[in-house]
C-alpha positions in Angstrom: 128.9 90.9 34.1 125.9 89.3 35.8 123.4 87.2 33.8 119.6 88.2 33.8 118.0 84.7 34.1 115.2 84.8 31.3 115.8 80.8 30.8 116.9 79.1 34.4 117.5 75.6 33.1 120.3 77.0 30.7 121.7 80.3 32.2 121.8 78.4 35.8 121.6 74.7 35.8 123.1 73.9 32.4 125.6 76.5 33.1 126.8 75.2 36.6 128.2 72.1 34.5 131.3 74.1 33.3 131.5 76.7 36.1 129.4 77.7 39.3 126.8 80.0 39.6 126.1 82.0 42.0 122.3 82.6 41.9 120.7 86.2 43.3 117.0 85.6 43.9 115.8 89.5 44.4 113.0 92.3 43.8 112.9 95.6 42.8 111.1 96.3 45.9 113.8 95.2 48.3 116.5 97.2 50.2 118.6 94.5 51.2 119.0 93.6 47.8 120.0 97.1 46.9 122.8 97.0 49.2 124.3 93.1 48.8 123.6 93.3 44.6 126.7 95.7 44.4 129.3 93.8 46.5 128.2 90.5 44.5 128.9 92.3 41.1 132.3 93.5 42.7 133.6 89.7 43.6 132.4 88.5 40.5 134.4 90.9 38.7 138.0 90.3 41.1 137.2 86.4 40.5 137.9 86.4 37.0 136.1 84.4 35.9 135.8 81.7 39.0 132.2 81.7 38.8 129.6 83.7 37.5 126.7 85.9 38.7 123.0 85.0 37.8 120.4 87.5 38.7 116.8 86.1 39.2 113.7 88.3 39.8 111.9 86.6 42.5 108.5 88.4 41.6 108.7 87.1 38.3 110.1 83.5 39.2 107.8 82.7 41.7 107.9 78.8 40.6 111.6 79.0 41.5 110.9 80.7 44.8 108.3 78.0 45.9 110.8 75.1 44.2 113.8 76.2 46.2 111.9 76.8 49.3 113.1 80.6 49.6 111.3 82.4 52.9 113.5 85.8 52.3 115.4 87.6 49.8 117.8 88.3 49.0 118.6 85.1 48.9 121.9 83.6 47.5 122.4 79.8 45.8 125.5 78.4 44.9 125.0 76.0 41.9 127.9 73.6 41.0 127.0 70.4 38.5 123.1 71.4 38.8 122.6 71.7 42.3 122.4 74.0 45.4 125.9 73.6 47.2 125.6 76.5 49.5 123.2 79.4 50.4 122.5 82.0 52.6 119.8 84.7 52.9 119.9 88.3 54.0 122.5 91.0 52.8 125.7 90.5 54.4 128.9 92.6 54.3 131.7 91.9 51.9 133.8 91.0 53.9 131.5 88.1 54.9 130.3 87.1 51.7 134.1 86.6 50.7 134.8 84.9 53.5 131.7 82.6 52.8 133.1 82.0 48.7 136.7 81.6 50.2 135.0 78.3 52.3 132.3 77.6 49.3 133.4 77.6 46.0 136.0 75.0 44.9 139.1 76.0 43.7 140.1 75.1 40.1 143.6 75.6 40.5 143.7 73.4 44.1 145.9 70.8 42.8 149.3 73.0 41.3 148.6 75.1 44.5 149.5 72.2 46.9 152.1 70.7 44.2 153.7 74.3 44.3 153.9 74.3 48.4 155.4 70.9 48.5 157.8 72.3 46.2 158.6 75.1 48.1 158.5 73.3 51.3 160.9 71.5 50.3 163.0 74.3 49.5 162.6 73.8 45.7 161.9 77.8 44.8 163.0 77.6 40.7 159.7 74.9 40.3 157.5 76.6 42.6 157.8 79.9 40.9 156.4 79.1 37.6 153.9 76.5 38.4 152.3 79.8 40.4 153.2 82.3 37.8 150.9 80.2 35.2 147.9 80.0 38.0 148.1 83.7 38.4 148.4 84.5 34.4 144.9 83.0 34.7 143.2 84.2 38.0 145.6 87.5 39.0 144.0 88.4 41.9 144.4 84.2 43.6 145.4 85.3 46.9 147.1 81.5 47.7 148.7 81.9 44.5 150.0 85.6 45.1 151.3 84.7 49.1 153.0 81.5 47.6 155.2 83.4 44.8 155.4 86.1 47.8 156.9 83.1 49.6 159.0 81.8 46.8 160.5 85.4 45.8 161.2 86.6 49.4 164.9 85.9 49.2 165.3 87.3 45.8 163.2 90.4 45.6 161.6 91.9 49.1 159.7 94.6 47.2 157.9 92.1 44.4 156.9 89.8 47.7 156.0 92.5 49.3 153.9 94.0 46.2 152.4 90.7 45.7 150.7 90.6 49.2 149.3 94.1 48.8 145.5 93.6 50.0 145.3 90.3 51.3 143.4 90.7 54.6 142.4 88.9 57.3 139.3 87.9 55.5 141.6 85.7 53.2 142.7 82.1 53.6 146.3 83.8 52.5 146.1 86.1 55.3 148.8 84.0 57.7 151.4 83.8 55.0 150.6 87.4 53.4 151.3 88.5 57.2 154.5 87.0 57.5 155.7 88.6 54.6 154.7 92.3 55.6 156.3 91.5 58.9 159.6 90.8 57.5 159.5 93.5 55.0 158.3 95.8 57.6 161.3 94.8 60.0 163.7 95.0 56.7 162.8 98.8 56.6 164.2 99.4 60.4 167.7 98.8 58.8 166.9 102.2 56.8 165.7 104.0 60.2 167.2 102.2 63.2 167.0 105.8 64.9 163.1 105.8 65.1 163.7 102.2 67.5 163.7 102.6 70.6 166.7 102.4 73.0 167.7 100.2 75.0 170.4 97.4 75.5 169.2 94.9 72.8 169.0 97.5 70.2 172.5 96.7 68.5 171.3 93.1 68.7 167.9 93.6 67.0 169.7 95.6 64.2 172.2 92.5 63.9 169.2 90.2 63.6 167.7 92.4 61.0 170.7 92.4 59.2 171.0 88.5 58.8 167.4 88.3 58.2 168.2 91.0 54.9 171.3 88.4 53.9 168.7 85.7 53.8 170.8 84.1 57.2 167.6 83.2 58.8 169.4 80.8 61.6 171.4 83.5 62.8 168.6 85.7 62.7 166.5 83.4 64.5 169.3 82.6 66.7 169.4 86.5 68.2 165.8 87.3 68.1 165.4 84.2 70.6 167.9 85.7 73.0 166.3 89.4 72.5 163.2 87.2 73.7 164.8 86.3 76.8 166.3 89.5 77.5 163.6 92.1 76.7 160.8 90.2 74.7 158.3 93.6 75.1 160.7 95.6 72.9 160.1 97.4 69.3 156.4 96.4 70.6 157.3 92.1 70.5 159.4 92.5 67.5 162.3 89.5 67.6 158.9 87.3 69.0 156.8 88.4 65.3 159.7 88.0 63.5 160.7 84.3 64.1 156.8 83.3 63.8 157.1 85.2 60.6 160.3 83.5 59.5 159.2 79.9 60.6 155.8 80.7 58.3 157.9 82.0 55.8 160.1 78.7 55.5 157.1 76.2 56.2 156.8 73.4 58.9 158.6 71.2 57.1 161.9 73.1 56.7 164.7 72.2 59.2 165.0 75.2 60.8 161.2 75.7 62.6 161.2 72.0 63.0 165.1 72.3 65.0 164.3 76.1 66.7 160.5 76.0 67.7 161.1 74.3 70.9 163.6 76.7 71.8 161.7 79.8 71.0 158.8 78.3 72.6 161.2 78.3 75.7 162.0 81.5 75.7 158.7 82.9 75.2 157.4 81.0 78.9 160.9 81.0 80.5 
């Protein structure tokens, strides 16, 4: 729940010691405010506890208006170890003001993030999983932390990877892996309807692809996706094309099998 500054120095700058706070200077007077004060309450709520909201009455602040310089309200301060480390002013959308938290606010559980995609980069799933199961115990709705177990479950469980991407948008820095993940579980569910594709002379071929890709043989898939590529690359609306892009994200730059194929699917895309 937001704070009501009363006492700046300990609901703001004492505060932003332990965790940052994101400070609303506003008035009762001001529409703006009325429309950006709801979406802040909302992100403070799906952080869980990331950072906190601080809501400070300009009219009756006006020595912290004058000491922060503030021209316009609303206007928003980010406050990490006592000092402004972002701003902006005026009542942007959501979307935006998530976008703007994505870039601004550091992320506590940065370092068993990157320790969990080196694991799984290198192809080591049954360490990756629980390091990212503990970071999401704490903050559910992490969107790095939910792609990344997506990731790491894909092989075992389409529907929990699938379930675990639910909502991540391109407004998130999880969007590209989230993506990939849809796209293969989309392309999965053609198995189940392979009437509604369209027909044509790669069709059996597409299916075949799909069919590796559900066995978890992603070089085979791979394999006849590039050829659909170079036989009919327009069809099931540049299908086999999404799909290796989704399986080379899905495996990680540093896996063999981007690092031995993307020259060769590059190839066939500009052949």
């Amino acid at each position: 729940m937001p704070v009501e500054v009363s006492d700046f120095e300990k609901d703001v700058l004492e505060r932003s010691l332990d965790v940052p706070v994101l400070a609303d200077f506003w008035a009762v007077w001001c529409g703006p405010c009325k429309i950006l004060s709801p979406v802040l309450e909302k992100l403070e709520t799906e952080s869980h506890g990331q950072w906190i909201l601080a809501k400070i009455d300009a009219d009756q602040h006006q020595d912290l208006v004058r000491q922060y310089g503030i021209r316009g309200i609303p206007s928003v301060k980010l406050f990490i170890d006592r000092k402004v480390a972002a701003e902006f002013t005026g009542a942007l959308p959501e979307a935006s003001v998530r976008q703007w938290l994505q870039k601004v606010l550091p992320d506590p559980y940065r370092r068993e993030l990157d320790a969990a995609k080196n694991l799984l980069e290198n192809s080591n799933r049954e360490e990756a999983i629980p390091i990212l199961e503990g970071v999401l115990r704490r903050s559910p709705g992490h969107h790095v932390a939910r792609a990344l177990l997506a990731k790491a479950q894909f092989n075992d469980d389409r529907m929990r990877a699938g379930d675990l991407v639910e909502g991540i948008e391109e407004d998130s820095e999880a969007f590209a892996d989230a993506d990939a993940i849809r796209t293969l579980v989309t392309l999965e569910s053609k198995l189940r309807n392979s009437s509604a594709l369209p027909e044509d002379a790669v069709k059996q071929s597409y299916l075949a692809a799909i069919e590796d890709l559900s066995r978890n043989n992603f070089e085979s898939a791979v394999d006849r996706f590039i050829e659909i590529i170079r036989l009919n690359r327009s069809y099931d609306d540049d299908g086999a094309r999404k799909a290796c892009v989704a399986i080379f994200r899905l495996l990680g730059e540093q896996h063999p099998l981007p690092q031995n194929k993307r020259r060769i699917f590059s190839g066939a895309l500009y052949s």
